[in-house]
C-alpha positions as CSV (number, residue, x, y, z in Angstrom):
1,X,0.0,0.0,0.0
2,X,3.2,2.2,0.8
3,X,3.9,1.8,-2.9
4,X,0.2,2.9,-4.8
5,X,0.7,6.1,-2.1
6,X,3.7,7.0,-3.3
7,X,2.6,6.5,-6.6
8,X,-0.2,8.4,-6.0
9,X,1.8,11.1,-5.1
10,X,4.3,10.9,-7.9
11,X,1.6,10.9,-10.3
12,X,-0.3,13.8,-8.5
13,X,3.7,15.7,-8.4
14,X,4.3,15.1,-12.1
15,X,0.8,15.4,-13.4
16,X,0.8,19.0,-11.5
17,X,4.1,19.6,-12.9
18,X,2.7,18.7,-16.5
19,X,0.0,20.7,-16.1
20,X,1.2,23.9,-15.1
21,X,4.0,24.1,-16.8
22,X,1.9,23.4,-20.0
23,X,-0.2,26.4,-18.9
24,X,2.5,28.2,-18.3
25,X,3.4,27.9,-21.6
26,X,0.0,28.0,-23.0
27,X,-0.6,30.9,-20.9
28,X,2.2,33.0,-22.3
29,X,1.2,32.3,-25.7
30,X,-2.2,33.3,-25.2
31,X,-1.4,36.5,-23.9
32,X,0.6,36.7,-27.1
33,X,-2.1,36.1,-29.6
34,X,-4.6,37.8,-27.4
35,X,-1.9,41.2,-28.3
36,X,-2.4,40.6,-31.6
37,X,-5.3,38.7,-32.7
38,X,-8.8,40.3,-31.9
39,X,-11.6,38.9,-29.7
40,X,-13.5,38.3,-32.4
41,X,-10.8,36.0,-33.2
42,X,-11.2,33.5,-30.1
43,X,-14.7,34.0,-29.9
44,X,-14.4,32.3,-33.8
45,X,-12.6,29.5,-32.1
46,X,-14.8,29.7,-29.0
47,X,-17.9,28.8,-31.3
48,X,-16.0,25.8,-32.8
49,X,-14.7,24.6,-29.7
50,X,-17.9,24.2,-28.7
51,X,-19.0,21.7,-31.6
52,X,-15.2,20.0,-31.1
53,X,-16.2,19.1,-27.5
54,X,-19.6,17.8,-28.2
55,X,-18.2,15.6,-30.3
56,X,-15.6,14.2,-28.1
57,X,-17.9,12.9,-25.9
58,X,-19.3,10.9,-28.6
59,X,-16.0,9.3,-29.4
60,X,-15.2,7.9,-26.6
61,X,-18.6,7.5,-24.7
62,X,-16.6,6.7,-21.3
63,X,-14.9,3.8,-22.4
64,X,-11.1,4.6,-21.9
65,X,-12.8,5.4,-18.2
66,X,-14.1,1.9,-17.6
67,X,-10.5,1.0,-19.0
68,X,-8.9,2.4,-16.1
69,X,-11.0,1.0,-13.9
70,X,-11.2,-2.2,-15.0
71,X,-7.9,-4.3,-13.1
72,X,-7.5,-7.0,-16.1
73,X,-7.7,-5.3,-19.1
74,X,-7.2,-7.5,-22.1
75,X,-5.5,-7.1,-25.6
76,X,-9.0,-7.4,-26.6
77,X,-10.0,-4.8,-24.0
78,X,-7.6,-2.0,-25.9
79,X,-8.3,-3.1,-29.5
80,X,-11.8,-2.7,-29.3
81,X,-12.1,0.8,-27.5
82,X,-9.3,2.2,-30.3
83,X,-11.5,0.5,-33.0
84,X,-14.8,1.8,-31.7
85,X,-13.1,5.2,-30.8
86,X,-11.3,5.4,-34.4
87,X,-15.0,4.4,-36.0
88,X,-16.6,7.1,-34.3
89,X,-14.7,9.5,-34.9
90,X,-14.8,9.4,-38.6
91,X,-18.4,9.0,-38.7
92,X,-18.5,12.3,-36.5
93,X,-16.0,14.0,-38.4
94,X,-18.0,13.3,-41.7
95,X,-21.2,14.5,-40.1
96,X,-19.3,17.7,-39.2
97,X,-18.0,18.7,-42.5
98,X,-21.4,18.3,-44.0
99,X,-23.1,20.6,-41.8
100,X,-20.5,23.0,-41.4
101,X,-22.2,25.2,-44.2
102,X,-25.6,25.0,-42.1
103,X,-23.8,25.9,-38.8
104,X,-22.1,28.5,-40.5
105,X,-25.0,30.4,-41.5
106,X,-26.8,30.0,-38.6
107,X,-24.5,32.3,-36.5
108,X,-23.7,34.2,-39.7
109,X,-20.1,33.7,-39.7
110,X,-19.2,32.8,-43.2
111,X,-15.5,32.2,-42.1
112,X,-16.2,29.6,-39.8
113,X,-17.3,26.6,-42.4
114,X,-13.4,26.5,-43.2
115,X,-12.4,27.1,-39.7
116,X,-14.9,23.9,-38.3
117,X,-14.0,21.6,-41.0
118,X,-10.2,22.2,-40.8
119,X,-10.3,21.9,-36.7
120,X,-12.8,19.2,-36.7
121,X,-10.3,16.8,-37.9
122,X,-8.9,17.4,-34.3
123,X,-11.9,14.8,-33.0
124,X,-10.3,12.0,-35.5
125,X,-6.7,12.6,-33.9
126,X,-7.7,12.4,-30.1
127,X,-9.1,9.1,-31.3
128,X,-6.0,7.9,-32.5
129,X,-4.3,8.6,-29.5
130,X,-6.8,7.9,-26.7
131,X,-6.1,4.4,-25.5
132,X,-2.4,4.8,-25.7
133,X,-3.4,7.8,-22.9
134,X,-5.1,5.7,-20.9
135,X,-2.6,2.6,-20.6
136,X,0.0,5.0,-19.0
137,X,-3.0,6.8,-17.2
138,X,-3.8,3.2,-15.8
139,X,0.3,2.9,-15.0
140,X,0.3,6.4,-13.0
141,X,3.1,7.2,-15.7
142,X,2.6,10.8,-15.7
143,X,6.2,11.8,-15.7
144,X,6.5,10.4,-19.6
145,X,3.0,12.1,-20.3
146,X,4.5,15.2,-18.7
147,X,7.6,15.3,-21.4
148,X,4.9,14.4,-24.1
149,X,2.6,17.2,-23.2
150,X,5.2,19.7,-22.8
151,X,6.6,19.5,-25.6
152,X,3.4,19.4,-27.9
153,X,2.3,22.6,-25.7
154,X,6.1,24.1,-27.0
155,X,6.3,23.4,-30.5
156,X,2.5,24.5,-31.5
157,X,2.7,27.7,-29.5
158,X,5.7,28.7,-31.3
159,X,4.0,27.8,-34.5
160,X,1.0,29.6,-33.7
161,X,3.0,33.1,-32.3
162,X,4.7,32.6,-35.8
163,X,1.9,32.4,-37.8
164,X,-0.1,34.8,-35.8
165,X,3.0,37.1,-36.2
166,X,2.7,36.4,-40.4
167,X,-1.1,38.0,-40.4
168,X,-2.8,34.2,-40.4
169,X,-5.0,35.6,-38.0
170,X,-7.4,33.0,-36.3
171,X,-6.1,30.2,-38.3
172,X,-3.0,30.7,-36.0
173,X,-5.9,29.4,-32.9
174,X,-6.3,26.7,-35.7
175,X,-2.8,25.6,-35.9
176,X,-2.1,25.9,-32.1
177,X,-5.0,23.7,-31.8
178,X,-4.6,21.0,-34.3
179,X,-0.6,21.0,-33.5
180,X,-1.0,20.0,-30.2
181,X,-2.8,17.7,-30.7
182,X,-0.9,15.8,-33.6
183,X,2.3,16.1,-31.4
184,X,1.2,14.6,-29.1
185,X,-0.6,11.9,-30.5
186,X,2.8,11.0,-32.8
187,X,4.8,11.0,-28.9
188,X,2.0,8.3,-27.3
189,X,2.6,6.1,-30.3
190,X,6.2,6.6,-30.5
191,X,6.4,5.6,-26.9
192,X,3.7,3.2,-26.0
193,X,4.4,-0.3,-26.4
194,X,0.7,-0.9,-26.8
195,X,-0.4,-1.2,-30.2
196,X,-3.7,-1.5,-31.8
197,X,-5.3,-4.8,-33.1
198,X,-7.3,-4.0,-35.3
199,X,-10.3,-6.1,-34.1
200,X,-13.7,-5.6,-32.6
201,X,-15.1,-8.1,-29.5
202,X,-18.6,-7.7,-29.0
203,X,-18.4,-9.1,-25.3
204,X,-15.2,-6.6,-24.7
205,X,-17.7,-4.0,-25.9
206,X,-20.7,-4.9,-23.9
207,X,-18.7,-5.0,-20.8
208,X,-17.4,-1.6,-21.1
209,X,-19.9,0.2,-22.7
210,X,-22.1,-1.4,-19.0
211,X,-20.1,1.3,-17.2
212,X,-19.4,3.7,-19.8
213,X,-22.5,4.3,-21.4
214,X,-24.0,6.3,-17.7
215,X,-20.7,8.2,-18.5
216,X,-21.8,8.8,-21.6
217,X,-25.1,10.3,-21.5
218,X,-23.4,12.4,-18.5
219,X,-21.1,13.8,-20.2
220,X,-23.3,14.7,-23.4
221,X,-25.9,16.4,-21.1
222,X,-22.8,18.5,-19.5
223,X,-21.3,19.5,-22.8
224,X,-24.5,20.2,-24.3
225,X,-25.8,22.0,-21.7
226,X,-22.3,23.9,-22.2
227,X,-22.6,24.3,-26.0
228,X,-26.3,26.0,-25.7
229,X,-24.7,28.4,-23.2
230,X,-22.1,29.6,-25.5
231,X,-24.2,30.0,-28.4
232,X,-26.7,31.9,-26.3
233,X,-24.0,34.4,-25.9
234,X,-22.7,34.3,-29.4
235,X,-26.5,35.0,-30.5
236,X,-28.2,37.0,-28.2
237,X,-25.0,39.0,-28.1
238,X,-22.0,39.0,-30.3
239,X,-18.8,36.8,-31.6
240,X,-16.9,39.2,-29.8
241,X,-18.7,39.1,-26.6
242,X,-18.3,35.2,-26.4
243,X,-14.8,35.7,-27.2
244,X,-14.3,38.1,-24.3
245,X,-16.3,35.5,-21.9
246,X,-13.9,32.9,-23.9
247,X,-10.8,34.4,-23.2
248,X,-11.6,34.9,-19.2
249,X,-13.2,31.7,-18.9
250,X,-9.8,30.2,-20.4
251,X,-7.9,32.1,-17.6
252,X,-9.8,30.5,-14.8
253,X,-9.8,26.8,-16.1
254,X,-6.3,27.1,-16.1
255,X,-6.5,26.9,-12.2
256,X,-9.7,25.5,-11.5
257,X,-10.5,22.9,-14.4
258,X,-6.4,21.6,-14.7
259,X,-6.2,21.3,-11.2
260,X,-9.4,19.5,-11.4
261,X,-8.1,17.4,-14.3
262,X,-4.8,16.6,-12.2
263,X,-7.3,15.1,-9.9
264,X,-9.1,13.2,-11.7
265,X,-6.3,11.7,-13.9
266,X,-4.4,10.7,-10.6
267,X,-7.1,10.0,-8.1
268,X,-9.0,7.5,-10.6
269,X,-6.8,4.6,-11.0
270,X,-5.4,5.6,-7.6
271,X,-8.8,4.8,-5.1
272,X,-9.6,2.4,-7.9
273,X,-7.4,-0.5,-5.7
274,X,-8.7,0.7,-2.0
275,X,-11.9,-1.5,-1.1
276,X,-11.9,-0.4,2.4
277,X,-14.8,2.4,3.0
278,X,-13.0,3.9,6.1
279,X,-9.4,4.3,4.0
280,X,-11.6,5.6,1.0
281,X,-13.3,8.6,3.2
282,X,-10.3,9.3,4.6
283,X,-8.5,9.9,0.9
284,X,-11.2,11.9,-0.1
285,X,-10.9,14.1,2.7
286,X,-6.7,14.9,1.9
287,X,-7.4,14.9,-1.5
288,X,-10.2,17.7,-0.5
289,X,-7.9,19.5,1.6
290,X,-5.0,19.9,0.2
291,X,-6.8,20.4,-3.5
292,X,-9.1,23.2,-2.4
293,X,-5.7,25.1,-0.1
294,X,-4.0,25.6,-3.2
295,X,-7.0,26.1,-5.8
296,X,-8.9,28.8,-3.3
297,X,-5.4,30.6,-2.9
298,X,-4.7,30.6,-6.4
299,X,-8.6,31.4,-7.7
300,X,-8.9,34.6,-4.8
301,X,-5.4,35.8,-5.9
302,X,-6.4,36.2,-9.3
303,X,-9.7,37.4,-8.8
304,X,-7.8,40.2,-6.1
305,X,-5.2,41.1,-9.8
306,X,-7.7,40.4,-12.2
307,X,-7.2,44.2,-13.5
308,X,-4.1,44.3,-13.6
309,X,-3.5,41.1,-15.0
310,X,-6.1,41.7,-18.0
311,X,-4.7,45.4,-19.3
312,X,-0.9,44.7,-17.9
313,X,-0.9,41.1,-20.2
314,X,-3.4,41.5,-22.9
315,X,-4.4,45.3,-23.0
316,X,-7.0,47.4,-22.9
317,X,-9.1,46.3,-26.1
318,X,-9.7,43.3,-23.6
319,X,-10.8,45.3,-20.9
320,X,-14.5,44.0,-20.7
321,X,-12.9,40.8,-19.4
322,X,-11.7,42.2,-16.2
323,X,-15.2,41.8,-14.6
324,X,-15.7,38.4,-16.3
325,X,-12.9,36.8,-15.0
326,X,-13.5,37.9,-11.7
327,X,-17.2,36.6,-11.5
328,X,-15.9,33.4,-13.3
329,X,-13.0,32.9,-10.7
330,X,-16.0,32.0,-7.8
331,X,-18.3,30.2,-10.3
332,X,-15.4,27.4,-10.9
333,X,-13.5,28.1,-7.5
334,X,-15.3,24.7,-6.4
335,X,-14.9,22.5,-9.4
336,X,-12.0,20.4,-7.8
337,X,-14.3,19.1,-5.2
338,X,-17.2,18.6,-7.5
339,X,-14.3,16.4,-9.6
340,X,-13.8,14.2,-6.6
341,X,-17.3,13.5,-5.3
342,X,-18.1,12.5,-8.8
343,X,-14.9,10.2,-9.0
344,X,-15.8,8.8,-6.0
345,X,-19.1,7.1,-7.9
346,X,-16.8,6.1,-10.5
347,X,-14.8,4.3,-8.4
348,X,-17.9,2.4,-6.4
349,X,-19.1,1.6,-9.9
350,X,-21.8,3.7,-10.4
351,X,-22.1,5.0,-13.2
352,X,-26.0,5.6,-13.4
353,X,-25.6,7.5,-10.4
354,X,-23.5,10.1,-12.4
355,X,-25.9,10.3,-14.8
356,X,-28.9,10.9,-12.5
357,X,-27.5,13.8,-10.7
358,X,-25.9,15.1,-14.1
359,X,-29.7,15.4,-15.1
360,X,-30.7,16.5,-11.6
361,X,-28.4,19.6,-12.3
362,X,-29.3,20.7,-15.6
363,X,-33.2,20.8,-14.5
364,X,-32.2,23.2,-12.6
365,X,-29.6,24.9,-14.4
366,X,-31.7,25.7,-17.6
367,X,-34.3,28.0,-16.4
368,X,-31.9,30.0,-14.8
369,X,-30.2,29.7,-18.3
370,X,-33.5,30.7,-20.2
371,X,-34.3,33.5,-16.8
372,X,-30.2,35.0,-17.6
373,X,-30.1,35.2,-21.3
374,X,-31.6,37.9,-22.8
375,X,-30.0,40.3,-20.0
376,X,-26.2,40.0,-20.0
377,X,-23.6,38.1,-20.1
378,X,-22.8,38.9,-16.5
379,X,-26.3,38.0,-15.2
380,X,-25.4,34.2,-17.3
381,X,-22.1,34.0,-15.0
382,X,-24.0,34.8,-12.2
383,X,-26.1,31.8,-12.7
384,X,-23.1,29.9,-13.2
385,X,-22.1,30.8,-9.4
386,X,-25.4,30.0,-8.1
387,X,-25.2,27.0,-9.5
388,X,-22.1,25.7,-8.4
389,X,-22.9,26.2,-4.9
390,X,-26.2,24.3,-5.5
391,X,-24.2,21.4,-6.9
392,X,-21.9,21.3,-3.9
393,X,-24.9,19.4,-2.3
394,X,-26.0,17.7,-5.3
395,X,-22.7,16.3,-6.4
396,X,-22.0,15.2,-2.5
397,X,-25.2,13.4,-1.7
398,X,-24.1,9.9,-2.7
399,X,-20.4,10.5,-0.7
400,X,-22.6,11.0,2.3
401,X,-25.0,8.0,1.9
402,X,-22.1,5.2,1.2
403,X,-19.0,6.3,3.0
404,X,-20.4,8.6,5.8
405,X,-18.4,11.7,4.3
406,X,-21.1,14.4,5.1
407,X,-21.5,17.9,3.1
408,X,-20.8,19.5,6.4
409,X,-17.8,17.3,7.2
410,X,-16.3,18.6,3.3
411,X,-17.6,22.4,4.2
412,X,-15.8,22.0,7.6
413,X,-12.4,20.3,6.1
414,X,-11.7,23.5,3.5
415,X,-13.2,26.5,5.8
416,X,-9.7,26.7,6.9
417,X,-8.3,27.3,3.6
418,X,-11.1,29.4,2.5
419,X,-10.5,31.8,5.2
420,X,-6.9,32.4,4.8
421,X,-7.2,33.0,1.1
422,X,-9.9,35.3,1.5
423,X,-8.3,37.3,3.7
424,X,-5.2,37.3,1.0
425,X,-7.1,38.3,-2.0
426,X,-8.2,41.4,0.0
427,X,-5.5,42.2,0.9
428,X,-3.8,42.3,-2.1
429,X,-6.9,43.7,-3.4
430,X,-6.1,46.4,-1.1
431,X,-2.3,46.6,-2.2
432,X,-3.5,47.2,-5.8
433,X,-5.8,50.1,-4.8
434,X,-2.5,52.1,-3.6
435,X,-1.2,52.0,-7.0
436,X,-2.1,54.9,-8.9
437,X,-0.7,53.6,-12.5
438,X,-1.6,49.8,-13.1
439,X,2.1,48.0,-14.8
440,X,4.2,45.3,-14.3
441,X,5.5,46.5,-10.7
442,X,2.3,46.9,-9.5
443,X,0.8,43.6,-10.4
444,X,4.5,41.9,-9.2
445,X,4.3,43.8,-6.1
446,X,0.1,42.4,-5.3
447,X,1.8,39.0,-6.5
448,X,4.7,38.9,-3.9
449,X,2.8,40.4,-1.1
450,X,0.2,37.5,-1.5
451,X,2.7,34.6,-1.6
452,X,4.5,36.1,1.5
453,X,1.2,36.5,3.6
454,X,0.0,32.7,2.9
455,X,4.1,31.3,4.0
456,X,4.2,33.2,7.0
457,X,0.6,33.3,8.2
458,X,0.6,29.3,7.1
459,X,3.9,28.8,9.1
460,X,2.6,30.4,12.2
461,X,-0.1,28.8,12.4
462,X,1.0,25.1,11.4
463,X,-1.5,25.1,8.6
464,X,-1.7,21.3,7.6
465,X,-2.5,21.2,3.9
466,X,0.2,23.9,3.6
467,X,2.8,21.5,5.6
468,X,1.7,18.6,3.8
469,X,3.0,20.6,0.3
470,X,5.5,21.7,1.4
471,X,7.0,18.5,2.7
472,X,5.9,16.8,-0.7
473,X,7.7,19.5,-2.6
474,X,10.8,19.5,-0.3
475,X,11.2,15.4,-0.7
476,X,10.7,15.9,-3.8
477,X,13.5,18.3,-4.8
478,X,15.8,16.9,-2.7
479,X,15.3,13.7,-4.3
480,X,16.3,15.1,-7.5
């Protein structure tokens, strides 16, 4: 057991490592392109993203999922899910490039037929490189699909600042986009020792698709539900409006949605071998912890800089963002814990589950969809806040019924954390207000002052989940 902990922890190291340093770079590109390109631009790429994503659920319909859960996975296991992924994924694409003209006039953007069709071909390359992904997923091998990433994140932002830098405009999105992604397909084939058979078992099938199929219909209703929300935007406002809610969004995944990818990537295949309900509630409640100390520090901090950060790194044509990004921030400062209640049902098998309170959710959230959109965009994200806080309850119900890990018990285990990092984004909200020109000193200044507030307020007062990363960090780096 010593061994899967410190694998665990590895895999949750390198697999934070991969993804933050991959936004890192992807972060510094962006604010590139975002110098040069116009909104307009990304909310192009926003409106094909959200056709790209719909899709993706489709192709792989939760069974690379049921693969890492499953303990004995077969060659025929593997060969099947690649078949079926590859399969669906033409079929989709095909679908795609035929109604691209009809999607296309629809939001009367004549230049996105071209840019859908071209991206689209995105959906057939995540196919080819999905079950290679999962094999080292199911390994905890993060540290080789750390390199991988990295360097797919490298070489297509340089193409992209290149091409942007040449007057390709959006298609430089396009070829940061499709780049990454062929990269890094290329590196899991060059490196996995898996490879495909190309053959199709019906029973293989049958028995994955039982658990994936929940994850499925989950997953569809979640993306959906995400696609109506940004074309409500693109049509009851404007392309560039849904590129200035595309670019801010963007900004807060990269803390709240990686970190809650990090999770779920680690944690999965990780409390996929404990069978003991006491040893499972008490995993959730460090992974809790320590997740939600770092994520509220990092999600208050930017909401305290989100002015300077917006007109210092992008500029002021972007300048509508500010107050998007800063209602955004607290509408996705609690996805981490909504990721692990939700992979806690994976791991106890239960699928259907997932999909009940997926559909439980969107009840509720689309009247408040329908109530929100013909006022503002801002009124939408505040419907996006009140409904993560509903599904705080929601998404922990079942964690409560079959391991005794109560709502309250999760409210009481991050209070801590919340407080100190609410106290820190005032302040160095505060810090920011004594600034009378907004630059790079001021916004280094709020940045330092925030990071030297949490050490020595977290030193004094022995905060735990702050120990507990620090010691992980420190073993760490000494061990290299």
């Amino acid at each position: 057991m010593k061994n899967l902990k410190e694998k665990t922890i590895n895999g949750l190291l390198w697999s934070f490592f991969e993804s933050f340093s991959n936004k890192g770079i992807q972060l510094v590109v962006g604010i590139i392109l975002a110098r040069i390109l116009d909104p307009k631009d990304f909310g192009l790429i926003g409106l094909t993203t959200i056709f790209i994503t719909f899709s993706k659920s489709f192709t792989d319909s939760g069974l690379t999922s049921a693969l890492i859960r499953k303990q004995d996975c077969t060659q025929k296991d593997y060969a099947t899910v690649f078949v079926f992924n590859l399969v669906i994924a033409v079929c989709i694409y095909f679908l795609i490039f035929i109604g691209a003209g009809f999607i296309s006039r629809f939001f009367e953007e004549e230049q996105l037929k071209n840019i859908l069709i071209v991206s689209s071909l995105g959906i057939v390359l995540q196919a080819f490189g999905a079950v290679q992904q999962s094999v080292f997923i199911k390994k905890l091998d993060f540290k080789l699909l750390t390199k991988i990433s990295f360097t797919a994140t490298l070489i297509s932002g340089f193409i992209a600042i290149i091409m942007a830098l040449n007057g390709f405009g959006v298609w430089s999105l396009v070829a940061l986009f499709l780049g990454n992604l062929t990269i890094y397909t290329l590196l899991l084939w060059f490196f996995s020792k898996w490879k495909p058979s190309w053959l199709f078992d019906k029973n293989s099938f049958n028995e994955l698709f039982g658990f994936g199929k929940n994850l499925l219909f989950s997953s569809l209703i979640a993306v959906g539900y995400n696609t109506v929300f940004r074309a409500v935007i693109s049509k009851s406002f404007s392309i560039e409006q849904l590129g200035f809610f595309d670019r801010s969004n963007r900004f807060q995944l990269l803390i709240s949605e990686n970190f809650g990818s990090i999770i779920n990537k680690v944690s999965y295949p990780s409390l996929s071998k404990i069978t003991k309900k006491e040893r499972l509630k008490n995993a959730l409640s460090k992974l809790i912890k320590n997740s939600m100390f770092i994520t509220f520090l990092a999600m208050f901090g930017l909401a305290a800089v989100a002015k300077p950060f917006i007109l210092v790194l992008i500029g002021e044509k972007w300048s509508e963002s500010i107050v998007y990004l800063q209602l955004l921030i607290f509408a996705g400062v609690f996805y981490p814990i909504h990721v692990i209640n939700i992979n806690f049902l994976k791991v106890y098998g239960r699928s259907d589950l997932i999909l009940k309170i997926e559909l439980i959710k969107k009840l509720i959230a689309i009247p408040m969809l329908i109530a929100t959109a013909f006022i503002s965009v801002k009124a939408m994200i505040v419907s996006m806040i009140i409904l993560s806080m509903i599904e705080l309850f929601i998404n922990g119900y079942y964690t409560q019924k079959f391991i005794n890990y109560t709502i309250r018990e999760q409210l009481l285990d991050i209070f801590p954390s919340f407080i100190l990092a609410s106290v820190m984004g005032i302040l160095v909200y505060f810090i920011g207000g004594l600034f009378t020109q907004i630059s790079w000193y001021s916004l280094f200044i709020q940045i330092v002052v925030g990071l030297v507030f949490v050490i020595l307020v977290s030193e004094f007062l022995k905060q735990k989940e702050y120990l507990q990363v620090k010691k992980i960090i420190f073993e760490k780096l000494n061990s290299l």
